[in-house]
C-alpha atoms as an extended CHARMM CRD file, in Angstrom:
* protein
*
       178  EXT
         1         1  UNK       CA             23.7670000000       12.3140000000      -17.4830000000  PROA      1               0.0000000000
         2         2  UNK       CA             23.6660000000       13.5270000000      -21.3560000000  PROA      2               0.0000000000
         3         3  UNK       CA             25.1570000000       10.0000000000      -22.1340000000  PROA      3               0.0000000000
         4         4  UNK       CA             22.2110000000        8.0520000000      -20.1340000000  PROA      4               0.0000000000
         5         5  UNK       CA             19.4610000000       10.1180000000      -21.3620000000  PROA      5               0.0000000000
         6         6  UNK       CA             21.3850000000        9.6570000000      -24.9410000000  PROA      6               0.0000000000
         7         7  UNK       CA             20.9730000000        5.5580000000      -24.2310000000  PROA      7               0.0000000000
         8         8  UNK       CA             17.7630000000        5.7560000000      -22.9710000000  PROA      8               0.0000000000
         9         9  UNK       CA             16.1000000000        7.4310000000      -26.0430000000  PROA      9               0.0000000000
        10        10  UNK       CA             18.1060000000        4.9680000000      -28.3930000000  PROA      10              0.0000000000
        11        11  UNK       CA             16.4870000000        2.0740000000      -26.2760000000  PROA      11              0.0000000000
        12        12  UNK       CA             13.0540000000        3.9020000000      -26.7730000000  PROA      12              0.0000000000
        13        13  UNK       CA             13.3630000000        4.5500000000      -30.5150000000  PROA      13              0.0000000000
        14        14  UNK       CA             15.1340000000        1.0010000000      -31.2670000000  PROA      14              0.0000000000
        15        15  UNK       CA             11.9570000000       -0.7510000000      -29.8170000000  PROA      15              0.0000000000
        16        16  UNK       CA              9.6380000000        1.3170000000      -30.6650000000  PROA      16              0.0000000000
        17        17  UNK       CA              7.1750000000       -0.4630000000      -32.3170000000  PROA      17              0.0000000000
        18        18  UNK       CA              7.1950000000       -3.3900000000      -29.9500000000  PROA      18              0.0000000000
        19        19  UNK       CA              7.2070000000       -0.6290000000      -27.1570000000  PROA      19              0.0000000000
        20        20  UNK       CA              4.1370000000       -1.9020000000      -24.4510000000  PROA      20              0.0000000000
        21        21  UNK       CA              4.9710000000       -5.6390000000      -24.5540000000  PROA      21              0.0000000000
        22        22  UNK       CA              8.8130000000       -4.8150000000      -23.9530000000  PROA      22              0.0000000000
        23        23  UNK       CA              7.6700000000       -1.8620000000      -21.5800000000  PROA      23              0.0000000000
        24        24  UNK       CA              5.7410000000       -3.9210000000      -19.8590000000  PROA      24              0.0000000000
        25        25  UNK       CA              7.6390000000       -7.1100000000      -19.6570000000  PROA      25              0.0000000000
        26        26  UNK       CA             11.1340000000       -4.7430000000      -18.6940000000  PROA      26              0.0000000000
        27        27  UNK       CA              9.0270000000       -2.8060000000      -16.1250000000  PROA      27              0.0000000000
        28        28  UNK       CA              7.4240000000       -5.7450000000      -14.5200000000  PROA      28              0.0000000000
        29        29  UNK       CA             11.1200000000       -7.3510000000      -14.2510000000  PROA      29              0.0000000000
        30        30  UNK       CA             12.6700000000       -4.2790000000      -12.8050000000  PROA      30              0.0000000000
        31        31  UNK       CA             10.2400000000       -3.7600000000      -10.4450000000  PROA      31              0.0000000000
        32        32  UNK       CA             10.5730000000       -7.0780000000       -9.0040000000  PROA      32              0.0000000000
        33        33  UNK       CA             14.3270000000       -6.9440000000       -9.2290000000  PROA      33              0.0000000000
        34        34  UNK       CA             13.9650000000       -3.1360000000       -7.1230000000  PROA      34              0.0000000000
        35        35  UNK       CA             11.4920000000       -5.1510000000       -4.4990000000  PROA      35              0.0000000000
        36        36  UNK       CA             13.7970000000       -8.0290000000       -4.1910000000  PROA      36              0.0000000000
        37        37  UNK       CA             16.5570000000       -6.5220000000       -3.5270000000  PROA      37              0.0000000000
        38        38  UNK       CA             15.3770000000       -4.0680000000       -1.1620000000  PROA      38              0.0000000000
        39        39  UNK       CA             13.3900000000       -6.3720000000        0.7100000000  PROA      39              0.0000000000
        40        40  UNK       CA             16.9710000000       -8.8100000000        1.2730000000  PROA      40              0.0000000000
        41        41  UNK       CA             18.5730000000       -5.5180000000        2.5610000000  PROA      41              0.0000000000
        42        42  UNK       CA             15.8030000000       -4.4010000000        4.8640000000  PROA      42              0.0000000000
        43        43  UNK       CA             14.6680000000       -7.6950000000        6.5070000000  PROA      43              0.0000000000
        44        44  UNK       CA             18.1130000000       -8.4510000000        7.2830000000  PROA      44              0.0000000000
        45        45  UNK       CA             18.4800000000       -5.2650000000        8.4280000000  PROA      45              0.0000000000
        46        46  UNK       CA             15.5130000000       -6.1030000000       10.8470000000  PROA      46              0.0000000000
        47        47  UNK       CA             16.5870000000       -9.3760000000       11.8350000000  PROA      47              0.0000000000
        48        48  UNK       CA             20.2470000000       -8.1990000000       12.6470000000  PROA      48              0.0000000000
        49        49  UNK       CA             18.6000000000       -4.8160000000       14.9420000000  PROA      49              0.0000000000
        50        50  UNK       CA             16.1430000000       -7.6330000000       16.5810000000  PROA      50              0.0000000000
        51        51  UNK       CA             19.9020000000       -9.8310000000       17.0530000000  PROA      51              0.0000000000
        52        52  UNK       CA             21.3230000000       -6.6840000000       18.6660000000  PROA      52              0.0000000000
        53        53  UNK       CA             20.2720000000       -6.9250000000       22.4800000000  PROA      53              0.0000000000
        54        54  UNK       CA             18.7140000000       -3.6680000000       23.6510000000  PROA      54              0.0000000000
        55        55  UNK       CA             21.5940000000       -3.1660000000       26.3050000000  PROA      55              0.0000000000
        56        56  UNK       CA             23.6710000000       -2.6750000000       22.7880000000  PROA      56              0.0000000000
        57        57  UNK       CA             21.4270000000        0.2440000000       20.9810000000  PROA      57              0.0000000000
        58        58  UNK       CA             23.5210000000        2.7900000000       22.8930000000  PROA      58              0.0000000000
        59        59  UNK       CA             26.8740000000        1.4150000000       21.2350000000  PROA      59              0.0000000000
        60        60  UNK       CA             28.6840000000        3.3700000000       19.3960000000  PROA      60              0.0000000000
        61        61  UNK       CA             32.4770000000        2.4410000000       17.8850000000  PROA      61              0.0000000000
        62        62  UNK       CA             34.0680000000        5.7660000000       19.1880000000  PROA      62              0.0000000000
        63        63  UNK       CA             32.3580000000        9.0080000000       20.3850000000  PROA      63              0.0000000000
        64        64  UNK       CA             31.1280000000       10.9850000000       17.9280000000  PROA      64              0.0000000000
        65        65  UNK       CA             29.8120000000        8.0250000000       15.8830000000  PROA      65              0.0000000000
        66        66  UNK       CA             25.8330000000        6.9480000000       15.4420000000  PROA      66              0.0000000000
        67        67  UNK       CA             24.9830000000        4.9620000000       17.6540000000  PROA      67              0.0000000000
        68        68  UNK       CA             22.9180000000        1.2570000000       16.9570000000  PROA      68              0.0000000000
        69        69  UNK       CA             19.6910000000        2.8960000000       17.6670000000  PROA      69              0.0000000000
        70        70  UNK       CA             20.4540000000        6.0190000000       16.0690000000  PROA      70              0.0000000000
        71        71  UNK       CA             21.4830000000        4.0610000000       12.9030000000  PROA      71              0.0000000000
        72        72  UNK       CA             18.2110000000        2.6660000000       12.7440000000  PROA      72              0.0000000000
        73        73  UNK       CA             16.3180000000        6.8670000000       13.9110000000  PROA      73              0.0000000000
        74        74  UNK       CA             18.6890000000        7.4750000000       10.8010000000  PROA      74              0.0000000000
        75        75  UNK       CA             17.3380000000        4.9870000000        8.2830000000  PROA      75              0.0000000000
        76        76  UNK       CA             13.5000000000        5.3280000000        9.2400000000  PROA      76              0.0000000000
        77        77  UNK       CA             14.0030000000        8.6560000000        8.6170000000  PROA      77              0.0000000000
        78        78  UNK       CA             14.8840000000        8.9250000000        5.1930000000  PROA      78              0.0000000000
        79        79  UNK       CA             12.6530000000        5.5770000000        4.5860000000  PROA      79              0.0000000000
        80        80  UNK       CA              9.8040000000        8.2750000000        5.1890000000  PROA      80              0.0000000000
        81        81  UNK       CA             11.6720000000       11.3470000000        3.5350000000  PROA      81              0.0000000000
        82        82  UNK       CA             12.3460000000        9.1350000000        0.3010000000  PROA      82              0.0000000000
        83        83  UNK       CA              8.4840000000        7.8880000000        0.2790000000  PROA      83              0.0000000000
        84        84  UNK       CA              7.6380000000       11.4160000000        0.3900000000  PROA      84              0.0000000000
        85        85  UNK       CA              9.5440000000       12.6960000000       -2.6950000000  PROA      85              0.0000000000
        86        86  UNK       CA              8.0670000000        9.8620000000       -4.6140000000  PROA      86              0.0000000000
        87        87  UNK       CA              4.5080000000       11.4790000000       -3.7320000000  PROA      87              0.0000000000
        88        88  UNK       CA              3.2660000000        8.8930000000       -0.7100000000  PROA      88              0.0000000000
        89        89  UNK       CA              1.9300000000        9.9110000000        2.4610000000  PROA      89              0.0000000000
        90        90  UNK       CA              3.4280000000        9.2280000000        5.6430000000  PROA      90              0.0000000000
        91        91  UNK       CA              0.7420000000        7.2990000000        8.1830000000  PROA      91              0.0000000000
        92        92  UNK       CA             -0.5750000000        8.9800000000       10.4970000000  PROA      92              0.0000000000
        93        93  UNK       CA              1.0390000000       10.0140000000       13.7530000000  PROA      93              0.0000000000
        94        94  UNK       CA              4.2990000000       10.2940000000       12.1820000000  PROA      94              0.0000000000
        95        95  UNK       CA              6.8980000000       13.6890000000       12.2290000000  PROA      95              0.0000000000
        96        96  UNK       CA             10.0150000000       12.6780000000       10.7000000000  PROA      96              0.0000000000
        97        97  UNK       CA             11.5640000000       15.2820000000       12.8070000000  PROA      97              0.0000000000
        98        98  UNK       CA             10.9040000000       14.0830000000       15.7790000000  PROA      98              0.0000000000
        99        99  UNK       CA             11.1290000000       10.5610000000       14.9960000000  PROA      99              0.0000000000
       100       100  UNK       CA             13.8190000000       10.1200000000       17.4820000000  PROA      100             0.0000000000
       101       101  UNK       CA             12.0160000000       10.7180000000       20.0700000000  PROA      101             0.0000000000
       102       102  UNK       CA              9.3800000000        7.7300000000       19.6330000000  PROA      102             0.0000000000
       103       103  UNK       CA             11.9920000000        5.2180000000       19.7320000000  PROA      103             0.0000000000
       104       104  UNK       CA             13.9320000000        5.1270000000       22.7180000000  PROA      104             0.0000000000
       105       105  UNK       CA             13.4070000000        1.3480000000       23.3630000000  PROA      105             0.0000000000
       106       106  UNK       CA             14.4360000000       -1.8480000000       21.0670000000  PROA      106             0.0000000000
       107       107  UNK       CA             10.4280000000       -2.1580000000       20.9020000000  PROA      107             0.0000000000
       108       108  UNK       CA              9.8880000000        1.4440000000       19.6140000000  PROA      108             0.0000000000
       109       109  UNK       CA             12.6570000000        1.1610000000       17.5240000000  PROA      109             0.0000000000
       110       110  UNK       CA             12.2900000000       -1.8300000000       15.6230000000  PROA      110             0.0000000000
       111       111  UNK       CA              8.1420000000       -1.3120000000       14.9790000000  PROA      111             0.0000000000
       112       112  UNK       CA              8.6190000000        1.8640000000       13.5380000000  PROA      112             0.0000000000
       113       113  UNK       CA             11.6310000000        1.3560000000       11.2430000000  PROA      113             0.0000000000
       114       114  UNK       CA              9.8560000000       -2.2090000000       10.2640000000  PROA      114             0.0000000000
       115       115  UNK       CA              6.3700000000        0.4770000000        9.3650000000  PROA      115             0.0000000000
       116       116  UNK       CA              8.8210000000        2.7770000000        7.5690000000  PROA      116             0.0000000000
       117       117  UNK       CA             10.0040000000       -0.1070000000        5.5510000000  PROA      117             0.0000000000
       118       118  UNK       CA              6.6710000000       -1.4010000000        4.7700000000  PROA      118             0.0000000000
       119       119  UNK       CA              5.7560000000        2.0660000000        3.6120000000  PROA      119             0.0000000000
       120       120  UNK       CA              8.2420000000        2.6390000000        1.5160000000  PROA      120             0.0000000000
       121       121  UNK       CA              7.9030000000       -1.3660000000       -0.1360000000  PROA      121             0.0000000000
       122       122  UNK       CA              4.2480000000        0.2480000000       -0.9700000000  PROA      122             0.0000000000
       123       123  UNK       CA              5.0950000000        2.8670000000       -2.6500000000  PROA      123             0.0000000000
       124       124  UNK       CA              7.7450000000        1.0610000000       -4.6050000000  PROA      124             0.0000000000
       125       125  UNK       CA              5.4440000000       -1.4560000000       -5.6910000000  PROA      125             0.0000000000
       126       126  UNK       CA              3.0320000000        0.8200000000       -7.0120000000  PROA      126             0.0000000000
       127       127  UNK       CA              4.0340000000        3.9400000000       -8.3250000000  PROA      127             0.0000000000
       128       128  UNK       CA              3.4580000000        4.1630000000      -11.9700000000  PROA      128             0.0000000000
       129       129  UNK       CA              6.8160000000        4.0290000000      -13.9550000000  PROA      129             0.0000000000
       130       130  UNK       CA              5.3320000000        7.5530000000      -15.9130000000  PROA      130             0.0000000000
       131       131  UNK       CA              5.5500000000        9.2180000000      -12.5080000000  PROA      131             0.0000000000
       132       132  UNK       CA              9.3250000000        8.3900000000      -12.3500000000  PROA      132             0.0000000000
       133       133  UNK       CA             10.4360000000        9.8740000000      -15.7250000000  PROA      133             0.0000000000
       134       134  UNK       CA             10.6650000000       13.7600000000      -15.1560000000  PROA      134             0.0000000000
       135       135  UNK       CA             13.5840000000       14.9860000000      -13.7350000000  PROA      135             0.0000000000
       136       136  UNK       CA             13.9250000000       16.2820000000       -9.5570000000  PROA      136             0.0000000000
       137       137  UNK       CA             16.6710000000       17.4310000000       -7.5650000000  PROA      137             0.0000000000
       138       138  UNK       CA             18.5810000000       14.3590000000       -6.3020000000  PROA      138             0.0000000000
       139       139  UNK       CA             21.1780000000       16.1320000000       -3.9450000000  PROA      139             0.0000000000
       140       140  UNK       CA             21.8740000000       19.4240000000       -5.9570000000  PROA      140             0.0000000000
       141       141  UNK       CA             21.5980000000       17.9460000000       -9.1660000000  PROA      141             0.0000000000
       142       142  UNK       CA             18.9070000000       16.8040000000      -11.9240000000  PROA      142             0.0000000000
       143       143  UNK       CA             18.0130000000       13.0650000000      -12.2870000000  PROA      143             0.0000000000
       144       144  UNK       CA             14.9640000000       11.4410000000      -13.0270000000  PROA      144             0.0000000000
       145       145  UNK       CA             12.9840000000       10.5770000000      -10.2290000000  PROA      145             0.0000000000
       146       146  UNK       CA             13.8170000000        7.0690000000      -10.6030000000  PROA      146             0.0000000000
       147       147  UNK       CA             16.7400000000        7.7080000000       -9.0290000000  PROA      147             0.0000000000
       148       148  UNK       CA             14.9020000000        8.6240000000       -5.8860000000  PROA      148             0.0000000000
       149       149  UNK       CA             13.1140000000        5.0150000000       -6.2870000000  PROA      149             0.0000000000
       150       150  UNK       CA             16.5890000000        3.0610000000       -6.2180000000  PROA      150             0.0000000000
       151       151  UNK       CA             17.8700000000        4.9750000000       -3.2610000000  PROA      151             0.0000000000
       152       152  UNK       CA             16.0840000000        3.1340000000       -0.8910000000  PROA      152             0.0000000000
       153       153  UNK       CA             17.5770000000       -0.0570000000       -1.9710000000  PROA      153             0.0000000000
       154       154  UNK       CA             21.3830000000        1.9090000000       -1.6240000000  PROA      154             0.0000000000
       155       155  UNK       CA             20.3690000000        2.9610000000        1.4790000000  PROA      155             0.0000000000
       156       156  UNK       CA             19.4280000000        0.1050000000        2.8810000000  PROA      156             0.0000000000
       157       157  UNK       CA             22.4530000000       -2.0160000000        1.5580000000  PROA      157             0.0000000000
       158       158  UNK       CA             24.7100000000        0.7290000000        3.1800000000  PROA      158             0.0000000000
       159       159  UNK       CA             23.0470000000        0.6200000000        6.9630000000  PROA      159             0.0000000000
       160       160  UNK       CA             23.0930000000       -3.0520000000        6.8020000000  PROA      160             0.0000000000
       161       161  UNK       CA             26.6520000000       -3.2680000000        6.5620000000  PROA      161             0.0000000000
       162       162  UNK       CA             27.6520000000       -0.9560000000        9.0500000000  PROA      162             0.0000000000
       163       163  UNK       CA             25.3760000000       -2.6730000000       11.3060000000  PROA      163             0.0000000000
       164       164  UNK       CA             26.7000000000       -5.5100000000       10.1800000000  PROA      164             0.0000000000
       165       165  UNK       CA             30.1840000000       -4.3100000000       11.3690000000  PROA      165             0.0000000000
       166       166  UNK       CA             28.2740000000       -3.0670000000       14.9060000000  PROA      166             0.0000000000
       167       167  UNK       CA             27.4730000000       -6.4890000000       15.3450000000  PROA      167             0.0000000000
       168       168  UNK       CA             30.5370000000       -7.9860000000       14.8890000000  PROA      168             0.0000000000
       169       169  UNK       CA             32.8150000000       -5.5000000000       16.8300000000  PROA      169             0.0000000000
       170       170  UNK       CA             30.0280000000       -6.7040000000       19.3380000000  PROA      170             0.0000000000
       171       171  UNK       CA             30.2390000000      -10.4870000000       18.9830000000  PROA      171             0.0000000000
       172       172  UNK       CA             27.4390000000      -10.3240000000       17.8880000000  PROA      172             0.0000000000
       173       173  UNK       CA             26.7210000000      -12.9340000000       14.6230000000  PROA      173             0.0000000000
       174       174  UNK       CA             23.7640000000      -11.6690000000       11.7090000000  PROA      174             0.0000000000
       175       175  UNK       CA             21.2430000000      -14.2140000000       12.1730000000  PROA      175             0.0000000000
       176       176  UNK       CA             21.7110000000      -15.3180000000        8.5380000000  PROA      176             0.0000000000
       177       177  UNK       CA             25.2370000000      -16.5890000000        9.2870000000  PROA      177             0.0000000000
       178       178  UNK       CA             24.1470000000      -18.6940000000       11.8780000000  PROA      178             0.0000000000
């Protein structure tokens, strides 16, 4: 951590005088980069859980293992958690503890982890970069909040390939093979 903060405030000093166009220009870049990539992850994750036939979202590999639906409970979930440490508001009508509940079918399911996506998108395409400087717990340890902002993107690469794997042990192709 001492070692990025270390680069990051040679970056800042070493263009400091052409700070807001390169600011500007970097941030713009990143944050289209962050949206990109996180949008790939997420709709595939969407088409692959609308692939999945709703007979399937009890499957699990072995007991004791998430099941399809409750991989998708899981990543809603800390779509709206996530959103919420970065300062947004979850819409109305939704308790992330009970989230579960809500989406028992394929339906239910896939509209609210599509709205949880969408949310989170939102707030990663418009929270001010300022606002993800200071530093916040990040599991147990200090980091700046940014890293709160790119674990949506890790998140969502991560569910997508073990739904990915679901799928397959299934015989099931992603629709993006095809």
């Amino acid at each position: 951590m001492k070692f990025l903060r270390s680069i990051l405030l040679f970056v800042g000093v070493s263009f400091a005088p052409s700070a807001n166009a390169t600011d500007g220009t970097f941030e713009a870049a990143f944050r289209a980069s962050l949206l990109k990539s996180f949008n790939e992850a997420s709709g595939k994750v969407l088409a692959l859980a609308e692939a999945i036939p709703e007979t399937s979202y009890g499957w699990r590999p072995m007991e004791g293992v998430t099941s399809v639906r409750e991989v998708l409970v899981h990543v809603t979930g800390t779509n709206f958690s996530l959103g919420a440490r970065l300062g947004g508001k979850p819409p109305s009508g939704i308790d992330r503890k009970a989230l579960g509940d809500g989406m028992k079918t394929k339906a239910e399911t896939l509209a609210v982890t599509k709205q949880s996506m969408d949310y989170i998108r939102d707030i990663l395409a418009t929270i001010p970069a300022a606002d993800l400087l200071p530093d916040v717990n990040v599991f147990g340890s200090k980091a700046p909040k940014l890293r709160v902002a790119l674990l949506p993107v890790d998140h969502a690469h991560e569910h997508l390939g073990q739904l990915i794997a679901y799928a397959r042990m299934n015989r099931i192709v992603p629709p993006w093979s095809k």
